[in-house]
Kinemage of the C-alpha trace (Angstrom):
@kinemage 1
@onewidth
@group {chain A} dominant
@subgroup {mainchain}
@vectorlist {calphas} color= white
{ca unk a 1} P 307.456 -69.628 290.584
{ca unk a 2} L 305.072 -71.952 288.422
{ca unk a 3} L 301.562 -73.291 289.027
{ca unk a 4} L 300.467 -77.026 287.943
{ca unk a 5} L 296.862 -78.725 287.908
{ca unk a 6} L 296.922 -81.067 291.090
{ca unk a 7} L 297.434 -84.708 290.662
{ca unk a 8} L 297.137 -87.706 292.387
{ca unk a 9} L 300.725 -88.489 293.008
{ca unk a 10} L 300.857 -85.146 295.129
{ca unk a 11} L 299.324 -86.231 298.307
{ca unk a 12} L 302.523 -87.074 299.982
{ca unk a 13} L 304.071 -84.264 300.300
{ca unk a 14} L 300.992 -82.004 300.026
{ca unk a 15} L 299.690 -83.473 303.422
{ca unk a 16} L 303.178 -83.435 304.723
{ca unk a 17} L 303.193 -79.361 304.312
{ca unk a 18} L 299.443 -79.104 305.340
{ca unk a 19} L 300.401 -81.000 308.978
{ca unk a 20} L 303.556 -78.405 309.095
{ca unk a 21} L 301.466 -75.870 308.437
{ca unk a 22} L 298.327 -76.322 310.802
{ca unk a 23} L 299.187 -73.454 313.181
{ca unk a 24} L 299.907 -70.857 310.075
{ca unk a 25} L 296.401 -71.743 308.577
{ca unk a 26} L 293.892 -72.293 311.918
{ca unk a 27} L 291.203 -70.802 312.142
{ca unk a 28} L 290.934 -70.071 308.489
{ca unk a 29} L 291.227 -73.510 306.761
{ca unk a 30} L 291.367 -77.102 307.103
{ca unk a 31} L 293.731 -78.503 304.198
{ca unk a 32} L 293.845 -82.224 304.032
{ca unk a 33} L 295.753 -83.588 306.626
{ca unk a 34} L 296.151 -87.495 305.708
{ca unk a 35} L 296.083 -89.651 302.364
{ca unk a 36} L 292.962 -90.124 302.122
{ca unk a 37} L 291.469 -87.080 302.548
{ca unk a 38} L 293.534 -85.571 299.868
{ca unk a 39} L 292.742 -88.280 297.825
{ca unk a 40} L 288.895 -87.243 298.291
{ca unk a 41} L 290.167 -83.622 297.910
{ca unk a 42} L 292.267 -83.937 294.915
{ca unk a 43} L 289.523 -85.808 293.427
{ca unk a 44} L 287.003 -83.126 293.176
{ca unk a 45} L 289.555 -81.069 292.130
{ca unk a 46} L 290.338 -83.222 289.429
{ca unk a 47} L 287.442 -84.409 288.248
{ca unk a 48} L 284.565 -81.503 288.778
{ca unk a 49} L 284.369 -79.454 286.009
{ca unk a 50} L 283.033 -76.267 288.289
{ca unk a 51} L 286.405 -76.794 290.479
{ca unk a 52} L 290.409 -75.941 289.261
{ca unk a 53} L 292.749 -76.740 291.795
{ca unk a 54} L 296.255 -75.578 291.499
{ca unk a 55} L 299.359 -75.928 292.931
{ca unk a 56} L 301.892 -73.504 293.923
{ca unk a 57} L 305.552 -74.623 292.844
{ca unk a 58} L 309.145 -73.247 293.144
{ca unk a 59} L 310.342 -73.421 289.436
{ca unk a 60} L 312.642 -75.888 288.289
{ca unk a 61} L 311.114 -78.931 290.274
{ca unk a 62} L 311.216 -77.219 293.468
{ca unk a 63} L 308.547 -78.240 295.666
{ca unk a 64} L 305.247 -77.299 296.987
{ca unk a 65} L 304.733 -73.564 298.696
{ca unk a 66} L 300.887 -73.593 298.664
{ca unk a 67} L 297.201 -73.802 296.736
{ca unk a 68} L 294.916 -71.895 294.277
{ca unk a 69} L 292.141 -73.411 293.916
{ca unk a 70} L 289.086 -71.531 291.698
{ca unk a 71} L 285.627 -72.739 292.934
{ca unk a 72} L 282.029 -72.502 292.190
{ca unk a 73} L 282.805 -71.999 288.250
{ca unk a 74} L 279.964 -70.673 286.289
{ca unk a 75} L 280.136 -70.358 282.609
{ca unk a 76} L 277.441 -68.452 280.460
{ca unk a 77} L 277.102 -64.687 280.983
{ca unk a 78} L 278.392 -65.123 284.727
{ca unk a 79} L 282.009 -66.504 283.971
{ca unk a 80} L 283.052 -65.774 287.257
{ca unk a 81} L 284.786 -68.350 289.796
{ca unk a 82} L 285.250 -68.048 293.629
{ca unk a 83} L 289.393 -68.183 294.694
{ca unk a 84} L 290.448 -70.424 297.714
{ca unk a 85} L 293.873 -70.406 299.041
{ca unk a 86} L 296.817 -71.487 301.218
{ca unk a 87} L 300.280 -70.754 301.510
{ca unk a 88} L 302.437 -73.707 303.393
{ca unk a 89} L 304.665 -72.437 306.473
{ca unk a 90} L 307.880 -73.059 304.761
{ca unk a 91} L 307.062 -70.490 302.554
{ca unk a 92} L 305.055 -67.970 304.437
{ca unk a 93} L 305.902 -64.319 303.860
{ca unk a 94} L 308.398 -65.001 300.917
{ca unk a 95} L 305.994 -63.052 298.363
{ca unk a 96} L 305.688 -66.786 296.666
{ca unk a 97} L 301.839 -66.953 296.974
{ca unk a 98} L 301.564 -63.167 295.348
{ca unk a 99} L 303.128 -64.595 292.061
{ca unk a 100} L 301.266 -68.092 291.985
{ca unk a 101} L 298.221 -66.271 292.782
{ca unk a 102} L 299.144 -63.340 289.488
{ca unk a 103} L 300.020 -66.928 287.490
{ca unk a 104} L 296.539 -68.337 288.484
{ca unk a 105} L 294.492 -64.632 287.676
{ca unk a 106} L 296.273 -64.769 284.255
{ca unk a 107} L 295.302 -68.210 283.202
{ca unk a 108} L 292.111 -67.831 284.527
{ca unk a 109} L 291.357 -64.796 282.535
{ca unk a 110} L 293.173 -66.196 279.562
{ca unk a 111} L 292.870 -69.941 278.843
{ca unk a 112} L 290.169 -70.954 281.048
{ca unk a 113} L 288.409 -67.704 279.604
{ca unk a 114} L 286.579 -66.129 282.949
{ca unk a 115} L 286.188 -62.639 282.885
{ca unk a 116} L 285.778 -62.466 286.808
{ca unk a 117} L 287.508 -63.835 290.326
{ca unk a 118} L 286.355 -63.660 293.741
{ca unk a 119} L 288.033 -64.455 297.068
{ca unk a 120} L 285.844 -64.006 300.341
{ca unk a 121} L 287.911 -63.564 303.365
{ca unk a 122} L 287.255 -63.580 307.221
{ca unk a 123} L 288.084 -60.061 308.227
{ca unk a 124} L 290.253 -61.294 310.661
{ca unk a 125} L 292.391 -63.131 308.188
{ca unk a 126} L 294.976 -59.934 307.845
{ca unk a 127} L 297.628 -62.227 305.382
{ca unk a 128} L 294.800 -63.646 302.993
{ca unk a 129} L 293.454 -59.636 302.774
{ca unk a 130} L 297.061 -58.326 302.181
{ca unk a 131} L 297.253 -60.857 299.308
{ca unk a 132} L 294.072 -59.687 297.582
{ca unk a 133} L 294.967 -56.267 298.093
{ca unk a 134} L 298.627 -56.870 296.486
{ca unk a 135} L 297.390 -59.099 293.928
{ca unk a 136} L 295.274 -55.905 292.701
{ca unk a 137} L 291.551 -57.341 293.823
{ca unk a 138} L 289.159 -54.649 294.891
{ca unk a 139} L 286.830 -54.507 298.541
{ca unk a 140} L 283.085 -54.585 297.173
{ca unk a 141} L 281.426 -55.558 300.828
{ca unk a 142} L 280.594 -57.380 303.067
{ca unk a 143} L 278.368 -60.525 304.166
{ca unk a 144} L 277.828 -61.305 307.859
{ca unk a 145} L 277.444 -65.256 308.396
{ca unk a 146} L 278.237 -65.875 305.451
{ca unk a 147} L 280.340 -68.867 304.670
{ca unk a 148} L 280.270 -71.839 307.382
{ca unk a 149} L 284.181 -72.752 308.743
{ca unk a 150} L 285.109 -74.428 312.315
{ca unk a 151} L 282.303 -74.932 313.571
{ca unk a 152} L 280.356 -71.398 313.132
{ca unk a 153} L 279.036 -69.223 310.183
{ca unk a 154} L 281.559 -66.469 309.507
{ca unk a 155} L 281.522 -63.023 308.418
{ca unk a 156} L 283.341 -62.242 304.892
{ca unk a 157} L 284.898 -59.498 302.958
{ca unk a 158} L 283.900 -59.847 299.772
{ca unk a 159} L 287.171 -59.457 297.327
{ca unk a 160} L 286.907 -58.910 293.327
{ca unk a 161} L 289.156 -58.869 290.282
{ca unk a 162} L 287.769 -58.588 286.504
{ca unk a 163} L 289.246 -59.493 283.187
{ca unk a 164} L 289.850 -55.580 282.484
{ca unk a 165} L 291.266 -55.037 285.497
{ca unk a 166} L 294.287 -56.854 284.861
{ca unk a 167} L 295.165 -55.895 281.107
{ca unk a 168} L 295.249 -52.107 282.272
């Protein structure tokens, strides 16, 4: 498995796995769907220095299995980021998102220089928890109405992992 910045040239077959892929990630997300949505997507992703979008890969030019991105950035004595993710049907329950998402911890904690990540989850979301709980992030609570998706404020688990965490 690798992980690569997003790019431009990736909407194609990006949207192409997101429509495959709309019953695997409903009600939890709402990847872009057509060109020019993930051209508006991409772009922030690209371009907004508190975003890093990444892309999940099968090594040796293999093709997209899903998406890390690391939101809400802060630098200064927070250096913390918020994790948002999705893996793509195709590749669903193949352990691929478990290493992209280790690949995207390490550079985070290493080049990018963050010393924390956090992933909020609905409750009822029981692959994205297994993930964080396989990828080594700890519970630290829980937020009623927290985060606003489909239509309605949802309740969140609040998932952590710090810098130290991962060199023990």
């Amino acid at each position: 498995m690798g992980i690569r910045h997003f790019t431009r040239e990736d909407g194609a077959e990006f949207t192409a796995r997101a429509r495959e892929s709309r019953d695997l990630h409903q009600p939890w997300l709402s990847p872009p769907l057509t060109a020019e949505a993930y051209a508006a997507y991409a772009g922030r992703l690209i371009e907004d220095p508190t975003k890093a979008g990444f892309l999940v890969c099968e090594k040796d030019g293999g093709g997209i299995v899903g998406f890390i991105n690391i939101n809400n950035i802060v630098e200064g004595g927070f250096l913390c980021g918020a994790l948002g993710y999705g893996a793509f049907a195709h590749a669903a329950g193949r352990g691929l998102m478990a290493q992209g998402l280790d690949l995207v911890v390490r550079y985070a904690f290493g080049p990018m220089g963050l010393h924390r990540l956090e992933i909020n989850v609905q409750p009822g979301n029981a692959a994205s928890i297994a993930l964080a709980r396989r990828c080594g992030f700890r519970l630290e609570g829980f937020s009623p109405d927290m985060i606003y998706v489909d239509g309605a404020w949802r309740d969140h688990e609040r998932w952590a992992i710090t810098a130290e965490m991962v060199r023990k």
